[in-house]
C-alpha positions, 0 to 999 in steps of 0.5 A, a space after each residue: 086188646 091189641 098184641 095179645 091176640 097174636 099170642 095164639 094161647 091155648 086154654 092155659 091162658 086164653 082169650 074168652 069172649 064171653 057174654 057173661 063178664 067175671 066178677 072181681 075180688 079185690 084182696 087186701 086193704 092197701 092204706 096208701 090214699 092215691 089221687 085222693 082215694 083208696 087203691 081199692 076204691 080206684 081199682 073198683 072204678 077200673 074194673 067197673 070201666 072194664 065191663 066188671 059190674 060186681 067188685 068187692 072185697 075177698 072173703 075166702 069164699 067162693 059164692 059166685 059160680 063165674 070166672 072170677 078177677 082176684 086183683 092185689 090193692 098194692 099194687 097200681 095196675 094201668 087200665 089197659 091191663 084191668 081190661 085186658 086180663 078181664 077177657 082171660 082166664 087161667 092166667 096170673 099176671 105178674 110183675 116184672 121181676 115174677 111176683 104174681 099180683 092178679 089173676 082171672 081163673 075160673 071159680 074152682 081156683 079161685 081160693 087156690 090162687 087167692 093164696 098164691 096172690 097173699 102169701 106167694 109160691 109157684 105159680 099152680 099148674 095149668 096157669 100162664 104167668 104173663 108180665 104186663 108187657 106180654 098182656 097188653 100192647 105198649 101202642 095207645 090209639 086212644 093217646 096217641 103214643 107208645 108207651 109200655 103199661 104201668 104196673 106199680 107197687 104202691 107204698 107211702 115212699 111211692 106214691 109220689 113216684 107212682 102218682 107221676 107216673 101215672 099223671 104221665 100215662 094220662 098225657 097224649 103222646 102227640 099234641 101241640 108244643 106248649 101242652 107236650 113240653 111247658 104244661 106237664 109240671 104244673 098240671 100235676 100239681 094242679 090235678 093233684 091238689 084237684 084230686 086230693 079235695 074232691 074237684 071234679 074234672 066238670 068243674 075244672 071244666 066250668 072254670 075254663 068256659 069262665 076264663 074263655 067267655 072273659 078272654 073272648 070279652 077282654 080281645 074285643 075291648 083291646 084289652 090283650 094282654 089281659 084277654 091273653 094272661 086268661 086265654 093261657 089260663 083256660 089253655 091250662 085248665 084244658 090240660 088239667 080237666 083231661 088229665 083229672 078225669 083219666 088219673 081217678 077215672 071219674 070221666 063221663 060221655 056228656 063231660 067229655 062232649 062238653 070239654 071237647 065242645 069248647 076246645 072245638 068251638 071257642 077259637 073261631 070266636 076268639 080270633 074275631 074278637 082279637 080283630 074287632 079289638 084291633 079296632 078299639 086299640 087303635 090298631 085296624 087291619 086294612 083287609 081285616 075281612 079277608 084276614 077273618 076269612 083266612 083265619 077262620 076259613 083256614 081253621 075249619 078247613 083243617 078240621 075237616 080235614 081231619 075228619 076227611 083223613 080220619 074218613 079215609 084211612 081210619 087213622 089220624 092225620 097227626 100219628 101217620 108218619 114221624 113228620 106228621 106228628 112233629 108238624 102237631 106241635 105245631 100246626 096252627 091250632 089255638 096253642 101255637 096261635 096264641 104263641 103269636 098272638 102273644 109275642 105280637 101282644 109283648 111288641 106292642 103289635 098285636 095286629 102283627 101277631 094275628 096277621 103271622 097267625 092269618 100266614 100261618 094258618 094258611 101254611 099249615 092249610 097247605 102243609 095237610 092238604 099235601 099229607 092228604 095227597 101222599 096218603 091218598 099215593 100211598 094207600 095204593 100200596 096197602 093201608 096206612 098204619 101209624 108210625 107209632 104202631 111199628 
């Protein structure tokens, strides 16, 4: 949790750092599906994610002497909230506009605020009632972006708006141009149509390892517009597995290693792949070694960096300033690479387009090296915090 610890509550609506997590009741039984699965069944992946082990249904008994989570099933709530209310009690978070929808309190209240949360009323002495953006904090370290969390009535008219709402929430806020602005409307569909019949975020993954291996094989034949109309396939595809896993929570350690595997991996090999086809088109670089050199010295060099900066200041190089996460867009990383390498491809010149990669690369090497520099200058004034923690 981040700004609610500045909120200093007493114990009418406090923090507890407990070893022993709550258990949660999960009250009504919504028949609107989300993502292809219930809201309860959602709300139960939610909390487990939360540290919340037992989750089921609300009774109207009171069988476990422990802090207890009561949480409304028509309602959708963001996952930071679920984590967040998680380490409270005596508190009743409610909607925008006053409506209470969930609750921690400790078990001797537990039916007393069941009822409030079914039939409604004043909120019971010695609680705290919070809005979403009281609980949470509206800045996402982990997507890189500010963004205040969702809490949505969930109904057959809106779960279309609600389903957009959260594929929205599940996108990073700083990336490159082509997965920020051109991706998103077709992704949702795709991760839609994924959710709704099962597919899992693995097996999305599988696929874009397929399309990589095939673009890899198609550049070295020569064969680029081919190798390209696959290389933009995975490229989706990438958009697609994250987003799949963060709307049904269905993402693990070991898919997330192998999907950040691949994406860290395959565009050194695809870079070379495009140079050895130059050879078969009938399109040699001159200096195709040092070109090899740059492009994938250059692109392991911003990595490190990366790493570097992150080591350095505890934050990443892309959120620190407004420039820096404009320059993300584009960086010379595999989307804004492939830009070029695709227009070079369309004029029939696609050892241009990986000479202008080569340059840019080169570029983008000088422009991090720079922003290392100023942030080494400006931790002498404190620690560097991001703009978009402000």
């Amino acid at each position: 949790m981040s700004d609610v610890v500045d909120h200093a509550w007493t114990d009418e609506g406090s923090l507890v750092e407990s070893a022993e997590p709550p258990v949660a009741r999960i009250l009504g039984a919504c028949p609107v599906p989300l993502w292809g699965m219930t809201s309860a069944e959602r709300l139960t992946r939610s909390l487990r994610r939360a540290g919340v082990t037992e989750v089921r249904p609300w009774s109207g008994a009171v069988d476990v002497p422990r802090r207890h989570l009561l949480v409304r099933d028509d309602h959708v709530f963001d996952a930071v909230l679920i984590a967040d209310l998680a380490r409270t009690r005596n508190l009743v978070l409610t909607t925008e506009d006053g409506r209470p929808v969930a609750a921690a309190v400790d078990a001797s209240r537990a039916a007393e605020v069941a009822a409030l949360l079914t039939e409604g009323g004043a909120i019971p002495e010695g609680l705290r009632a919070v809005a979403p953006g009281a609980l949470s904090a509206v800045y996402n370290n982990a997507l890189r972006k500010r963004e205040a969390p969702y809490l949505l009535p969930l109904t057959a008219a809106t779960r279309t708006a609600v389903e957009r709402r959260m594929f929205a929430g599940s996108y990073k806020g700083v990336t490159d141009l082509v997965t920020k602005h051109v991706w998103p409307r077709p992704a949702l569909r795709v991760t839609r149509w994924c959710a709704q019949r099962g597919v899992t975020p693995n097996a999305v993954t599988w696929l874009s390892l397929v399309l990589t291996l095939l673009a890899m094989a198609a550049f070295q034949h020569g064969w680029f517009l081919s190798g390209l109309m696959m290389a933009w396939g995975m490229t989706f595809l990438d958009t697609v597995d994250g987003k799949l896993a963060r709307v049904t929570l269905t993402s693990t350690k070991l898919g997330n290693v192998f999907d950040h595997g691949i994406d860290l991996i395959h565009p050194p090999f695809w870079y070379w792949a495009w140079i050895v086809g130059l050879g078969a088109a009938g399109l040699p670089l001159a200096d195709a070694g040092l070109v090899l050199s740059v492009v994938i010295g250059g692109y392991v060099l911003q990595r490190l960096q990366e790493g570097l900066f992150i080591a350095l200041f505890k934050l990443e190089i892309h959120i620190w300033r407004r420039f820096d996460s404009w320059f993300r867009l584009i960086t010379a990383r595999r989307n804004p690479n492939l830009i070029l390498l695709t227009i070079g491809a369309l004029v029939g010149r696609p050892d241009l387009g990986m000479l202008a990669v080569a340059w840019w690369t080169a570029a983008s090497l000088l422009v991090h090296t720079v922003q290392i520099g100023q942030a080494l200058a400006a931790r002498r004034r404190g620690p560097l915090r991001s703009w978009l923690a402000r």
